[in-house]
C-alpha positions as CSV (number, residue, x, y, z in Angstrom):
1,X,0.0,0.0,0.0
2,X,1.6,3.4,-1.3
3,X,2.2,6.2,1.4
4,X,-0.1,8.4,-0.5
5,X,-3.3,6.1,-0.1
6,X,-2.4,5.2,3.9
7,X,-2.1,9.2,4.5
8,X,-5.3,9.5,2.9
9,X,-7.0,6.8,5.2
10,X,-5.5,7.9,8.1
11,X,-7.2,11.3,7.2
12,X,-10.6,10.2,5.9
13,X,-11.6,7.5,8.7
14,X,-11.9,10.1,11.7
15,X,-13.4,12.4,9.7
16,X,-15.9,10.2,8.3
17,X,-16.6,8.5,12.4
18,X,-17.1,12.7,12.9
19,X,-19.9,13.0,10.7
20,X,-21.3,9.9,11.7
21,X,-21.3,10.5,15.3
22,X,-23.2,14.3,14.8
23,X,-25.8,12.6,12.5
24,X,-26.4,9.9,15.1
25,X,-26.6,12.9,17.6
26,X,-28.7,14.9,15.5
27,X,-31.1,12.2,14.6
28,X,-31.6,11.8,18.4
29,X,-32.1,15.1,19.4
30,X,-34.7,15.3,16.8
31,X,-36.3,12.1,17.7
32,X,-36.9,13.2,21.5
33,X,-38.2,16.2,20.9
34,X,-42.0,16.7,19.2
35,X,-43.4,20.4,17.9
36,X,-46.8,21.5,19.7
37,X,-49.6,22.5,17.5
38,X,-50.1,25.7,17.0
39,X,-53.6,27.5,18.0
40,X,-55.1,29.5,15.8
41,X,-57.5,30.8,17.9
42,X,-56.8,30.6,22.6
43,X,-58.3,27.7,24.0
44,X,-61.0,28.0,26.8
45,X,-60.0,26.4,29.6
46,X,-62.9,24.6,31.0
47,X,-62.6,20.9,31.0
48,X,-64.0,19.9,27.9
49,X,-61.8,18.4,24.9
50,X,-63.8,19.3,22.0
51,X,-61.7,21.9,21.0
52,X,-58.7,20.0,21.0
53,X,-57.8,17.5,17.4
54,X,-58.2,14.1,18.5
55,X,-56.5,11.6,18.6
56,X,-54.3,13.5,21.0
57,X,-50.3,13.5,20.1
58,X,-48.8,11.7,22.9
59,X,-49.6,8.9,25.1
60,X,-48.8,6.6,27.5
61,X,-49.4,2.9,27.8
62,X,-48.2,2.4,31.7
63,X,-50.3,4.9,32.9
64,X,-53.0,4.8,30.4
65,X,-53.7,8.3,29.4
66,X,-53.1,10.7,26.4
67,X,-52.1,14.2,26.4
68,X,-51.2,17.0,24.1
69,X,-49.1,20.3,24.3
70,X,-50.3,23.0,21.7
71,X,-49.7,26.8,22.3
72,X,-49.8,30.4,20.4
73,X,-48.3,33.4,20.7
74,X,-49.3,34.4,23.9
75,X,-49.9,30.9,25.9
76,X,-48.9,27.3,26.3
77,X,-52.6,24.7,26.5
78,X,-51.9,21.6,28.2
79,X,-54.5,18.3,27.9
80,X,-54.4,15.5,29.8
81,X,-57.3,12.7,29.6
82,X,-57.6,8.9,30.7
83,X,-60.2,6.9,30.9
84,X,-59.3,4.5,32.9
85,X,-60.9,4.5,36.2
86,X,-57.5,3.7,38.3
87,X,-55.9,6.5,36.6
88,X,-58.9,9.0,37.4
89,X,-59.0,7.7,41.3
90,X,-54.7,8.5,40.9
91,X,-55.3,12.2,39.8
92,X,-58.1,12.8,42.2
93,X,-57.1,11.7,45.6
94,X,-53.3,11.7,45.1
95,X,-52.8,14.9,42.8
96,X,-51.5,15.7,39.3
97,X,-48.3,18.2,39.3
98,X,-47.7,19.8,35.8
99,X,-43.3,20.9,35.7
100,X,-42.4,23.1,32.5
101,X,-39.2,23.8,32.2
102,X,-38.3,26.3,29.5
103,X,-34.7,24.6,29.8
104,X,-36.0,21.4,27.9
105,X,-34.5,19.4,30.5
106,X,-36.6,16.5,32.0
107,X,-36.0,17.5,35.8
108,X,-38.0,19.2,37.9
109,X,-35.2,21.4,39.2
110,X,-35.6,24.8,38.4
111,X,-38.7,24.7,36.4
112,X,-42.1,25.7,37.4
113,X,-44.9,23.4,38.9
114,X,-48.5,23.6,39.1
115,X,-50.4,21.0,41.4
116,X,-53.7,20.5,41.1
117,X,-55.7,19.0,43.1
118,X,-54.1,20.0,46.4
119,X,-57.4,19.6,48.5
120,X,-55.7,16.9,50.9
121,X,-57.2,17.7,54.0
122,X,-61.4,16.8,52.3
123,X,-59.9,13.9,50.9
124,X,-58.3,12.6,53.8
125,X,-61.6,12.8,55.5
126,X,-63.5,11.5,52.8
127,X,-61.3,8.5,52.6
128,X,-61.8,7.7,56.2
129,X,-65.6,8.0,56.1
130,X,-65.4,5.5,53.1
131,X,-63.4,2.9,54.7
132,X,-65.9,3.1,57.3
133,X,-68.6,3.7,55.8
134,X,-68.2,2.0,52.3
135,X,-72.1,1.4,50.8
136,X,-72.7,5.2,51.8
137,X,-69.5,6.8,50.1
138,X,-68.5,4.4,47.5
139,X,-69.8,7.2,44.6
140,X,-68.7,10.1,46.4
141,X,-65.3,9.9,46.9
142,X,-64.3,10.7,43.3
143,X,-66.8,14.0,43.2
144,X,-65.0,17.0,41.9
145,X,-67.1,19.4,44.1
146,X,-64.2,18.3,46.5
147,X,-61.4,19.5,44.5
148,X,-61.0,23.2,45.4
149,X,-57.0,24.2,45.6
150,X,-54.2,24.3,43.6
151,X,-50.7,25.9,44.1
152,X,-47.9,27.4,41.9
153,X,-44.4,27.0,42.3
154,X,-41.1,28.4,41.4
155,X,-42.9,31.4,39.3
156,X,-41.6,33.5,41.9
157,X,-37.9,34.2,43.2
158,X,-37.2,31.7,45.9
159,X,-38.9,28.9,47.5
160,X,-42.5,30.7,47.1
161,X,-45.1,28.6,47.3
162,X,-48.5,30.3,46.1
163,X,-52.0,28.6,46.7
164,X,-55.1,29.0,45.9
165,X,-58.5,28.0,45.4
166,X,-59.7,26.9,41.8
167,X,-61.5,29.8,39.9
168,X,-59.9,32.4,42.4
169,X,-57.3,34.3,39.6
170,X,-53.6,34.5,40.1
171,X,-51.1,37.0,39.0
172,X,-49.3,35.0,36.4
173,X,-52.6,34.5,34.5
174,X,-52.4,30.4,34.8
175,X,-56.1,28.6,34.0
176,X,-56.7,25.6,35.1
177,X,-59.9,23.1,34.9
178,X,-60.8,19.3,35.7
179,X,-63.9,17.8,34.5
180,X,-65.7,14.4,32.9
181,X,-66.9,14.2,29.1
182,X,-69.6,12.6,28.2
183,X,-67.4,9.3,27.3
184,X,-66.6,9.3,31.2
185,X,-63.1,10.5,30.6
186,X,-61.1,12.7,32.8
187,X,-60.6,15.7,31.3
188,X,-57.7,18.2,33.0
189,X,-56.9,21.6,31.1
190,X,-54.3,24.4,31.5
191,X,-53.4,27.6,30.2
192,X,-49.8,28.8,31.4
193,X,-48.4,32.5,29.9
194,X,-45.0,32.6,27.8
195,X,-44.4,35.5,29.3
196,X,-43.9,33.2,32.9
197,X,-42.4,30.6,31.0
198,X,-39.7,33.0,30.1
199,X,-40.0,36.1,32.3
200,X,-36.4,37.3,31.0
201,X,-37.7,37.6,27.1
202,X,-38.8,41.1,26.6
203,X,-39.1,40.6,22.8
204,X,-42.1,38.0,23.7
205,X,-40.6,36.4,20.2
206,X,-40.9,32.7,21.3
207,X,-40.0,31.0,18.6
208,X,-37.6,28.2,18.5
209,X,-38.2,27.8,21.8
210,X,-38.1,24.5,23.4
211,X,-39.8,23.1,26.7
212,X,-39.7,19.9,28.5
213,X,-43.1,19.0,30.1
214,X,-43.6,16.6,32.8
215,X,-46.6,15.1,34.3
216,X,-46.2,13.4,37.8
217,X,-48.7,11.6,39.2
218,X,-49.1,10.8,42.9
219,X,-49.3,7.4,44.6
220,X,-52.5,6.5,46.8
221,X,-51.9,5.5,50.2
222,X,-53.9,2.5,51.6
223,X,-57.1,3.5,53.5
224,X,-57.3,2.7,57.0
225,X,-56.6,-0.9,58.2
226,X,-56.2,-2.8,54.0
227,X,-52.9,-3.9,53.0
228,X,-51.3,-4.6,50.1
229,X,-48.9,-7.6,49.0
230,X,-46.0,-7.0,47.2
231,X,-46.5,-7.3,43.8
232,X,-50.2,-8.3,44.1
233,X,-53.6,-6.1,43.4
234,X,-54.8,-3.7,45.4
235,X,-57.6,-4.1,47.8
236,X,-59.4,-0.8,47.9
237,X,-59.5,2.5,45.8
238,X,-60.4,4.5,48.7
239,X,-57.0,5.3,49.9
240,X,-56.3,8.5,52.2
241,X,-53.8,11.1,51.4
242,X,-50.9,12.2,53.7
243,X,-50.2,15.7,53.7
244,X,-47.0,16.4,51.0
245,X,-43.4,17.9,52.3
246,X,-41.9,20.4,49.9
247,X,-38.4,19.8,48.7
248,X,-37.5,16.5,48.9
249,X,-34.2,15.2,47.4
250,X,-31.2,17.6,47.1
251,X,-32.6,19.7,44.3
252,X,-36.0,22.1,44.7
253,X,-39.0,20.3,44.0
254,X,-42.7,20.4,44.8
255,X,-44.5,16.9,46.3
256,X,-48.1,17.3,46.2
257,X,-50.2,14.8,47.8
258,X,-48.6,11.5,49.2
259,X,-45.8,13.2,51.1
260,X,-42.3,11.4,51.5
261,X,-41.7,11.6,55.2
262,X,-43.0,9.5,58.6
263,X,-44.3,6.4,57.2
264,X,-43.7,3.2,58.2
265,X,-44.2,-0.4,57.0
266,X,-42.8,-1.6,53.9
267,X,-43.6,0.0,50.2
268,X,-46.5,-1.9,49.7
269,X,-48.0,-1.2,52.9
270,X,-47.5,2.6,51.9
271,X,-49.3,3.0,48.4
272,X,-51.9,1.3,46.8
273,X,-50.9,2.8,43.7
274,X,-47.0,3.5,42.4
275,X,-47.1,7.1,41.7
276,X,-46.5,8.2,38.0
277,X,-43.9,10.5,36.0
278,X,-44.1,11.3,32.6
279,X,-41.4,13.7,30.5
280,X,-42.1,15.0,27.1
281,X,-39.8,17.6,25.1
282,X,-41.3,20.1,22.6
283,X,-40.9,22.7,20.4
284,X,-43.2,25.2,20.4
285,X,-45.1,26.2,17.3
286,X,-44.9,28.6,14.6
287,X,-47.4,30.8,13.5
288,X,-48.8,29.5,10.3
């Protein structure tokens, strides 16, 4: 083999394992992230889906629900919906916290939460009165006259929490709703600003922009006096709440719901239902 065709192997190869490398790189970045759909017109926040283009985008199989991210100039519309009956007992009793981080990083460090519902305290009781009382409260327990609060987190500087109760307004202009459609599907709606999404933008040009929204779902605890094997079904839907703890781990984050501290017993014993966390990445839409 001539010197002249080694020099140019040597000089090719690496170059060629470059370009491979960035397309491979490339190809995944674009395969993790999805664009939202753009809105033509804003989205009225109040429960119902018939606005939104069905089927909707995204989904999951695990926790059996479909979701969508869509947004316009002004406002990012969040859709979550399941049908299954598990799934609605999850979001109602244990809580459903919303994370956007403008970053496009799946963590919830540093990006901005929105729990809803927070209405532990009605719950708690309710559960209670069900487990003893099961004929009497077995179709009241998932009523949403119950679910009243919600709270905001990390919109303001510092470890605010702000809370409040649904249909009261809030300064950052968030909407929130939860409601049934006539298929019996839980329907759960938001409206966030750009503008909070990226307070530091004072073009309010967002496009380009990307976002990472996650959807955690709490865990039930067991109601009063049922158990759960490991690995097996569980025994009742009624489970009680435990009031949350703010900041657990070593970053800042927002638990809504089950809490993490002061219970004892093994795993099983503490949820009836494995708590849920969901990340999708997206790039937000262009007018058109």
């Amino acid at each position: 083999m001539s010197a002249r065709i080694v020099f140019f192997l040597m000089v090719s190869i690496p170059l060629l394992m470059i370009v491979g490398c960035s397309s491979s790189k490339n190809s995944e970045q674009t395969a993790l992230s999805q664009t939202a759909v753009w809105q033509k017109r804003p989205l009225v926040i109040d429960g119902s889906d018939s606005d939104w283009i069905k089927p909707l985008p995204f989904s999951d199989r695990k926790e059996k629900l479909s979701y969508a991210v869509s947004n316009d100039k002004d406002n990012i519309y969040l859709m979550l919906s399941t049908r299954d009956p598990l799934e609605q007992e999850k979001i109602l009793q244990g809580g459903l916290t919303v994370w956007i981080n403008n970053q496009a990083q799946k963590n919830e460090t540093s990006a901005l939460g929105i729990a809803f519902p927070t209405d532990s305290r009605n719950n708690h009781e309710r559960s209670i009165m069900a487990a003893a009382q099961p004929d009497r409260y077995k179709d009241k327990i998932n009523s949403l006259d119950d679910i009243k609060d919600y709270s905001l987190y990390g919109f303001k500087t510092g470890d605010t929490i702000e809370n409040y109760e649904l249909g009261q307004s809030n300064e950052e202009g968030i909407a929130l709703s939860l409601n049934y459609n006539l298929a019996g599907d839980l329907i759960y709606e938001a409206s966030i600003p750009l503008s909070v999404v990226y307070p530091k933008n004072n073009s309010h040009n967002f496009n380009g922009k990307t976002i990472a929204v996650g959807f955690f779902i709490e865990g039930i605890p067991p109601s009063p006096g049922s158990r759960r094997s490991g690995g097996g079904s569980p025994v009742s839907i009624g489970g009680g709440l435990g009031f949350g703890s703010f900041g657990g781990g070593g970053g800042m984050g927002l638990s809504i719901g089950t809490g993490s501290f002061g219970r004892g017993g093994s795993r099983s014993d503490r949820q009836l239902y494995e708590p849920g966390k969901l990340w999708q990445v997206v790039d937000l839409a262009r007018p058109h």
